[in-house]
C-alpha positions in Angstrom: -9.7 20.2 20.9 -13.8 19.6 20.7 -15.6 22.2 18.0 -19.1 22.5 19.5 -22.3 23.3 17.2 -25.9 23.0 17.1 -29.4 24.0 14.6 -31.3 25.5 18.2 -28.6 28.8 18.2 -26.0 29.5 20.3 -28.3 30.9 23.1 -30.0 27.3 23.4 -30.1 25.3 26.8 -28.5 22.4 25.0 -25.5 23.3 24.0 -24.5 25.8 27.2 -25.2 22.0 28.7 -23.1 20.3 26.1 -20.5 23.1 26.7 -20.3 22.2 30.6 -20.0 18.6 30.0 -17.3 18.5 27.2 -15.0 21.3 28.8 -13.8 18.7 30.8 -12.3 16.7 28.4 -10.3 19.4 26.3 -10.5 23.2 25.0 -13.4 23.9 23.8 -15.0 26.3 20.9 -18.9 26.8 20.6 -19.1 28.1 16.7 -23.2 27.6 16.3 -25.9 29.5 14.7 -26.8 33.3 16.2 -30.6 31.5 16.6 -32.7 28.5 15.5 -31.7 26.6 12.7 -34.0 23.3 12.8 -34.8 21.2 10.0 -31.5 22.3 8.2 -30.4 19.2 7.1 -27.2 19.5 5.7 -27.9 23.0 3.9 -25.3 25.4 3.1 -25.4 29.1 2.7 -25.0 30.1 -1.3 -25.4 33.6 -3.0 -24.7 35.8 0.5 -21.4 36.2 2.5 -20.9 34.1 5.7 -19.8 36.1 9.3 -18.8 35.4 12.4 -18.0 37.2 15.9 -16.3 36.4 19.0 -19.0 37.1 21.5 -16.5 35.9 24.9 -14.7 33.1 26.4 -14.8 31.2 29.5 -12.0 29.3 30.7 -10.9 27.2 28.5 -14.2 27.9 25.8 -14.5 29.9 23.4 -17.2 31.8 21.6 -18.7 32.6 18.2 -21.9 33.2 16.8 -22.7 32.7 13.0 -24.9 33.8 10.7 -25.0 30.1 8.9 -26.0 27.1 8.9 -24.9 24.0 11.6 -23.0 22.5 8.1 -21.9 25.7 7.5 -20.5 26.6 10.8 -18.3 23.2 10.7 -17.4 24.8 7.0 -16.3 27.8 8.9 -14.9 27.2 11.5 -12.8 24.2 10.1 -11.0 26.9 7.3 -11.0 29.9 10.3 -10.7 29.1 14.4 -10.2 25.7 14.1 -7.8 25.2 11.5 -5.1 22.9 11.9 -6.4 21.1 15.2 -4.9 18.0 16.5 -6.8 15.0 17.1 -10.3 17.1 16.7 -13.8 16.1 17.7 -16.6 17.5 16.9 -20.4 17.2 18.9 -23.6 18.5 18.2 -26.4 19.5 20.4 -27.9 19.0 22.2 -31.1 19.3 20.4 -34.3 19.8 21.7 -36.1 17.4 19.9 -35.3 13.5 18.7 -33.3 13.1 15.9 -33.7 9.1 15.9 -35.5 7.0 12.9 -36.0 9.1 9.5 -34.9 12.7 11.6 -31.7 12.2 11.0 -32.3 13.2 7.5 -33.6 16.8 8.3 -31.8 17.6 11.1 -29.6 20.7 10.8 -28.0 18.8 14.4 -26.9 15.8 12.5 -25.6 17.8 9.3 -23.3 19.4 11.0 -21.9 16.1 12.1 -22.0 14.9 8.4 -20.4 17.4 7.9 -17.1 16.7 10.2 -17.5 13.4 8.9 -17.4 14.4 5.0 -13.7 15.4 6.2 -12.4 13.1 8.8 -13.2 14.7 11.9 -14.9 12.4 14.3 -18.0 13.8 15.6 -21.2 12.7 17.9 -24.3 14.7 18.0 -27.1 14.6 21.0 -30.5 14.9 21.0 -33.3 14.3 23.4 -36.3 13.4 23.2 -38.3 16.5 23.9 -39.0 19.6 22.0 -39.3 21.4 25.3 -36.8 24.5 25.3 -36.8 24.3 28.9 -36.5 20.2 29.3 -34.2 19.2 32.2 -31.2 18.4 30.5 -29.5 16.6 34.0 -29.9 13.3 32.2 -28.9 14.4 28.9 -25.3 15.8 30.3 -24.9 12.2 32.4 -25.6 9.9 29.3 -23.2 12.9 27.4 -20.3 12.2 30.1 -20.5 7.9 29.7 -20.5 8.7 25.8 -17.4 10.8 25.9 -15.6 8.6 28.4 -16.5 5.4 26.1 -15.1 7.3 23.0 -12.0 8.6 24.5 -11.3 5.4 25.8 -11.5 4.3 22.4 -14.1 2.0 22.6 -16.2 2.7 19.6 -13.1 2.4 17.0 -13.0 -1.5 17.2 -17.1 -2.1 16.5 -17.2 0.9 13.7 -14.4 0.1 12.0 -15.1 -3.6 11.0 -17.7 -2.3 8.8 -15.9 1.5 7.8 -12.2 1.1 9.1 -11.4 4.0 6.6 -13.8 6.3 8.1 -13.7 8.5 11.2 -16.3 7.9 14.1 -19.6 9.3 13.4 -22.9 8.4 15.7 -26.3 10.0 16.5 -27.0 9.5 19.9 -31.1 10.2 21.3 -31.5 10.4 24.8 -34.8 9.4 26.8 -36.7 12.1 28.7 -36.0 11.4 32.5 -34.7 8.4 33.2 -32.1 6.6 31.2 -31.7 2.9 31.8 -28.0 2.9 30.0 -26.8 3.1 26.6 -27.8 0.9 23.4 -25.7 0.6 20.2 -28.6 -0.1 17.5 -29.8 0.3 14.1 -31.9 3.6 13.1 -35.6 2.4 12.7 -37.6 2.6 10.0 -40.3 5.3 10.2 -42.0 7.6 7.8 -43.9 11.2 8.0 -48.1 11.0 7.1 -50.3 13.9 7.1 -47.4 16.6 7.0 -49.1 19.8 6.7 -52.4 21.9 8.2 -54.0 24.2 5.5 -55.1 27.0 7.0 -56.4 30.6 5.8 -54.7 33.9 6.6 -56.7 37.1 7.4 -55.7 37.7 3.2 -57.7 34.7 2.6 -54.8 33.3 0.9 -54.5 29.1 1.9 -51.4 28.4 4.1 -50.0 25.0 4.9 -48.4 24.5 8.0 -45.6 21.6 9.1 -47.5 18.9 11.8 -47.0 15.7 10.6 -48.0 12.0 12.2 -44.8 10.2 12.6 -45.4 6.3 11.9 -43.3 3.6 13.4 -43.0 0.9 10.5 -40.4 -1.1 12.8 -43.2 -1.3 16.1 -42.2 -5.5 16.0 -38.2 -5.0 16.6 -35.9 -4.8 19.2 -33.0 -3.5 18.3 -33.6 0.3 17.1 -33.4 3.5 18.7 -37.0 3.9 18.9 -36.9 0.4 21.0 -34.2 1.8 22.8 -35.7 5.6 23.6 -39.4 3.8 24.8 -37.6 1.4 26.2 -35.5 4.4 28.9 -32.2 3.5 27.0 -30.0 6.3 25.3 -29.5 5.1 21.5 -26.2 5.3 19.3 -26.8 4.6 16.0 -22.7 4.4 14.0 -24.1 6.3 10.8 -21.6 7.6 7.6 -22.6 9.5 4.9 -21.6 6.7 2.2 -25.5 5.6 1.4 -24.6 2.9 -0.8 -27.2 -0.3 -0.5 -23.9 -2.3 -0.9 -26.4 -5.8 -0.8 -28.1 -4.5 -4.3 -24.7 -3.7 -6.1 -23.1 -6.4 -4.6 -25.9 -8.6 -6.7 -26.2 -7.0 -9.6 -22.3 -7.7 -10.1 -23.2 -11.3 -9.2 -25.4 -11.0 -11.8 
C-alpha cells in the first residue's frame, strides 16, 4: 500500500497528479495537509491536538485531510489508517517548486519522506521545477511512472544499499519543466541562499522583512548534480538518509 503526502495541501495539482499515477501500482491513501504547508522542513506540531477527517474515496484511494504538518501526517497516519501495512511506500508531492541543492533542507515535501525514512518505510518525493500552481504536470506524472516501475522492479536496492544496506530506500527526485531528457542518479549540489529578505514598511510604519532570496550555485563547474541534471532537461534522483554523519572527518580523527 502507497501513503501519499505533500507541504502544497491536499487540494494541490500535484498530488491529485501523483494520486493518478501511483493508483496504479497499489491502494492508495492521500493523508496531506487541509492547505499549504511549504518550507516545513521536518516540523512537527507540539502544544495543540492533531485531527483528521475522511473527506471520500475513489476506487481504490482513500482520503484525509490534516490539520498538521507533511512529517506529521506520516506521524499520523503511520499510528492511525496506515498501521500495520505490508511492504509500504511512501511518496511525496508533487511539489510545485524544486526541492534540489540546499531545498531539501526546508522542504515540508522532503520531511515527510524523512520522516518514513526515520522508520523504515521506503519513500520517494517529487518535485518540479516550477512554483506555478497551475504548471503542466504531463511530464512530471511520465518521469513519476519510469520512477515507480524502476523501484518496484527493485532496481534502486542494489546501488543504495552498497553505501546504507541497513536503511530503507529514500530519494528526492526534481523534475525539469517541459521536456525531460531521462532520469540521472546524482549528487545534491552545493548551493547557498544570499540576500534572503525585502524590508518593507506596513501602513503602521512598523519595518517588515519579507522571504526573496538569490539562490547561488557554488557547484556551476560540475556535472554530476541535480542542478546539472534539471538545466540539463534530465529528472534528478539524489539517494539521501537522514544519518548526516561526515563519516571522512570521523573516520580521520580515529586515524588520528
Amino acid at each position: 500500500m502507497i501513503l501519499i503526502t505533500n507541504d502544497d495541501g491536499i487540494s494541490a495539482n500535484g498530488i491529485k497528479m501523483l494520486t493518478n499515477v501511483a493508483r496504479s501500482y497499489d491502494d492508495v491513501i492521500v493523508f496531506a495537509p487541509d492547505g499549504p504547508r511549504s518550507g516545513m522542513s521536518s516540523a512537527i506540531t507540539y502544544g495543540k491536538p492533531l485531527t483528521y477527517t475522511h473527506i471520500g474515496k475513489r476506487g481504490n484511494v482513500d482520503f484525509y485531510s490534516c490539520n498538521g504538518t507533511p512529517t506529521d501526517c506520516v506521524k499520523l497516519a503511520r499510528q492511525t489508517v496506515f498501521k500495520d501495512v505490508q511492504k509500504p511506500l511512501v511518496l511525496s508531492g508533487i511539489n510545485h517548486g524544486s526541492n534540489a541543492s540546499v531545498n531539501i533542507i526546508y522542504s515540508g515535501t522532503m520531511g515527510a519522506v524523512l520522516e518514513a525514512n526515520l522508520v523504515g518505510i521506503p519513500a520517494i518525493g517529487f518535485s518540479i521545477d516550477s512554483h506555478d500552481a497551475n504548471e503542466d504536470l504531463e511530464v512530471a506524472a511520465d518521469v513519476v511512472r519510469m520512477v515507480l516501475d524502476k523501484y518496484y522492479r527493485g532496481d534502486f536496492d542494489d546501488y543504495y544499499a552498497e553505501a546504507n544496506a541497513d536503511v530503507p530506500v529514500c530519494l528526492n527526485v526534481n523534475i525539469p519543466v517541459g521536456e525531460c531528457d531521462g532520469l540521472m542518479i546524482c549528487q545534491q549540489a552545493r548551493g547557498m541562499w544570499s540576500e534572503e529578505f525585502e524590508k518593507k514598511v506596513n501602513d503602521k510604519g512598523e519595518e517588515e522583512y519579507w522571504l526573496v532570496g538569490n539562490f547561488i550555485n557554488l557547484d556551476k563547474d560540475r556535472n554530476d548534480n541535480d542542478l546539472y541534471a534539471l538545466n540539463n532537461h534530465m529528472a534528478s534522483i539524489v539517494p539521501v538518509t537522514t544519518d548526516m554523519t561526515l563519516r571522512p572527518c570521523t573516520e580521520r580523527m580515529n586515524r588520528d
